[in-house]
Steps between C-alpha positions, in 0.01 A plus 500: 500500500621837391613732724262772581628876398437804804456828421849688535580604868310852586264466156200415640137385351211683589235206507129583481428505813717823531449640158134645622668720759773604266209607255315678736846697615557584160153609398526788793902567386331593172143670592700720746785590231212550222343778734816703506511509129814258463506293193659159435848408351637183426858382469719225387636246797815509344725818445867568415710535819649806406155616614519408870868550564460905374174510701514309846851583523813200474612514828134438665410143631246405191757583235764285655339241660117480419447537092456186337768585149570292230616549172280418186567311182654834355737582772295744650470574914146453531328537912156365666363826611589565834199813559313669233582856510800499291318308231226788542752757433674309251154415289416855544789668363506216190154637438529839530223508780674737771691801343279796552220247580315415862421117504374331791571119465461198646605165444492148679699149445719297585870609618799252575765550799752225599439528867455226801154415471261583831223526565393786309756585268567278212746500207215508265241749667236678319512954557206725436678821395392887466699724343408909393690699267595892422424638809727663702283624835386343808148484401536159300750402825166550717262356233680145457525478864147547515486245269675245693300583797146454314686139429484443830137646592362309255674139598439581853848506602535879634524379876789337428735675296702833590657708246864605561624818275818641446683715250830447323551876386622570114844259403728755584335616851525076527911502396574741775330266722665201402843615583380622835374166589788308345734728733228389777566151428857472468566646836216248643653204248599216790114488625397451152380181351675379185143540277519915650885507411456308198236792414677723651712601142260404306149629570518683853151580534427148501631440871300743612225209409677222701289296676797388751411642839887583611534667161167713605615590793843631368250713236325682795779796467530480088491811306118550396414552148252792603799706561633516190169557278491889336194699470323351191532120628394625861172695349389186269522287827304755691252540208432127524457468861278802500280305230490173706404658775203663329426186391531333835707245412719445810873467483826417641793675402835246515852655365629154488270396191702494224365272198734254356491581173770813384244739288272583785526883596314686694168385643517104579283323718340147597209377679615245741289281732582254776310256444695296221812459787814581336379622180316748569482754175235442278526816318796713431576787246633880432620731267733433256550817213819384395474190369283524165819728377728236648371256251552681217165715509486856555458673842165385661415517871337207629303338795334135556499216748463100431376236775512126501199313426587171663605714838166676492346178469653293759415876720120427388507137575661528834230763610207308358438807268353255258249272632200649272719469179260380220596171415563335139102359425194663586260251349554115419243342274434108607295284229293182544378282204555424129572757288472786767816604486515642152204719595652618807809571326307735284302673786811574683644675211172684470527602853881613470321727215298620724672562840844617296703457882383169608727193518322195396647151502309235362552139625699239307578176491154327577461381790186488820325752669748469809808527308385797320403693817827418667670666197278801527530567865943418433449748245436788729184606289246684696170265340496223298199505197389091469352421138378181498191375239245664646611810551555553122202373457325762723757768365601506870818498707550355858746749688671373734664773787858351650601781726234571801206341611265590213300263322469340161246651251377391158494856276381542181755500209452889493548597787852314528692829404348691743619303789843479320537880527479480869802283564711775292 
């Protein structure tokens, strides 16, 4: 007997029972982004890895340990994307859709990371990305903030998450603070671990992300950021607190959030929640104006966040945010008799006419009445329609109600789609 093949190690199925709750997840991702007037883009899996080493940076963690590379039949360096903004901002300049322009995108898919699996965090892991265009001000800051947090209203997850905000200042404002911490640093280098010193000469900023305690505590009298920002980086920051607040969307301001990735300037920020244990961001984002002219496009400033699908998923789950989740049948159609099955067959498709949303399965593979009721109450359907001989006879339907205490009812054929619009 053949050896059965596993899925590779962190590439995970999502079976049906799970694929309902994914749907329903990605129905609000898109309602919610559809409201804010963001239209879809799609983009290849697959990109040249020029793309990732100019944007992410090639001294950050994805780009030297994380990207899955390989090179194609042609010799060319080709890359899993790792996160979908670059290939945004790549598509966008190949299409001329962001010189001069204001786009509001969004985008969703999988994304590929060689990384220890946990729970989680996967090396193939799905992102639902937002991503706005060609504005420069605070106001679209605010507004795709707001967005995030409307995510969150509408999933029922606003008790539990707490957004952190920060601000990088402009690339030079961020130089001058670079050397001050790296001066920081060096004097503090013997309490360092060797990730922070590793880090320390390569991307500084970085430690101040560390997640080692003894590092933390050596952090406490760092150099802050907010000292070095100038007037015009200080103002935008103020403008977009002043807006949250409005808004009453609470806050907490942290001058150790950072971002991994290099374009980020200015406004970053993630909403974080303590409920998934160690990883605990489940949305994260910022400002990043420099990088559309970085790959090869011309100056555009730029602002958008991504979260992880399976992460807010496993959030859901673990909260029990999902327990009235429609599930995959509404209606399953049992038959009884010779020959009933073809008319059945074409009354269900006459109903799916009908009642355009219903889910209909119709029973197959013969069988008795028992069998065919154990199928229909498996199949999580909310009432089961039995057509046996006499019913077509009578042009009636015996409707059968699986979920509560209510009981059966023969209905006349026409009357059928009326009691399927209820269970919509």
């Amino acid at each position: 007997m053949s050896k059965v093949i596993q899925a590779v190690r962190g590439m995970n199925d999502c079976l049906p029972s799970e694929t309902n709750i994914w749907q329903m997840v990605e129905a609000v991702l898109r309602r919610v982004v559809s409201n804010y007037g963001f239209s879809e883009i799609r983009m290849p899996i697959v990109e040249s890895t020029a793309l990732f080493k100019r944007s992410i940076g090639e001294v950050t963690d994805i780009v030297e340990k994380e990207m899955y590379t390989f090179d194609d039949r042609n010799g060319d360096s080709l890359t899993l994307r790792p996160e979908g903004t670059a290939s945004c901002v790549r598509a966008g300049n190949q299409h001329g859709l962001l010189y001069n322009q204001e786009q509001r995108l969004w985008y969703t898919g999988p994304m590929f990371r060689h990384e220890r699996p946990q729970k989680g965090r996967y090396r193939q892991f799905h992102q639902f990305g937002v991503e706005a265009f060609g504005i420069a001000t605070a106001d679209i800051d605010a507004e795709i903030i707001s967005l995030s947090a409307r995510l969150w209203k509408e999933l029922g997850l606003s008790d539990v998450v707490t957004l952190e905000l920060n601000t990088l200042g402009s690339n030079e404002e961020r130089a001058t603070y670079r050397d001050a911490l790296v001066a920081f640093l060096t004097v503090h280098e013997d309490k360092l671990d060797e990730d922070s010193k590793r880090r320390m000469h390569t991307n500084p900023l970085r430690v101040l992300d560390s997640k080692n305690p003894d590092v933390q505590a050596v952090l406490t009298d760092a150099p802050k950021l907010s000292a070095y920002l100038g007037e015009e980086s200080t103002a935008h920051f103020e403008s977009l607190k002043a807006r949250l607040d409005a808004a009453g969307i609470a806050y907490i301001i942290n001058e150790k959030l950072v971002r991994g990735l290099d374009y980020y300037n200015r406004t970053v920020f993630e909403w974080v929640t303590s409920s998934l244990g160690a990883q605990g961001t489940v949305c994260a984002g910022g400002r990043y104006d420099g990088l559309v002219e970085q790959l090869g496009g011309k100056s555009t400033p730029a602002f958008g966040f991504a979260l992880g699908i399976e992460r807010l998923v496993l959030l859901m789950t673990s909260l029990e945010k999902v327990n009235d989740v429609r599930g995959p049948v509404d209606v399953y159609v049992a038959m009884l008799g010779d020959n009933v099955d073809i008319q059945a067959n074409v009354l269900a498709e006459q109903w799916r006419d009908q009642v355009p949303n219903i889910r209909i399965q119709c029973h197959c593979g013969g069988g008795n009445f028992k069998k065919q009721m154990k199928r229909a109450d498996k199949s999580g359907a909310s009432i089961a329609i039995i057509l046996g001989e006499d019913e077509i006879a009578s042009n009636t339907a015996t409707v059968k109600y699986l979920r509560g205490q209510k009981e059966q009812e023969s209905v006349a054929m026409n009357d059928i789609a009326n009691i399927l619009e209820t269970l919509i």
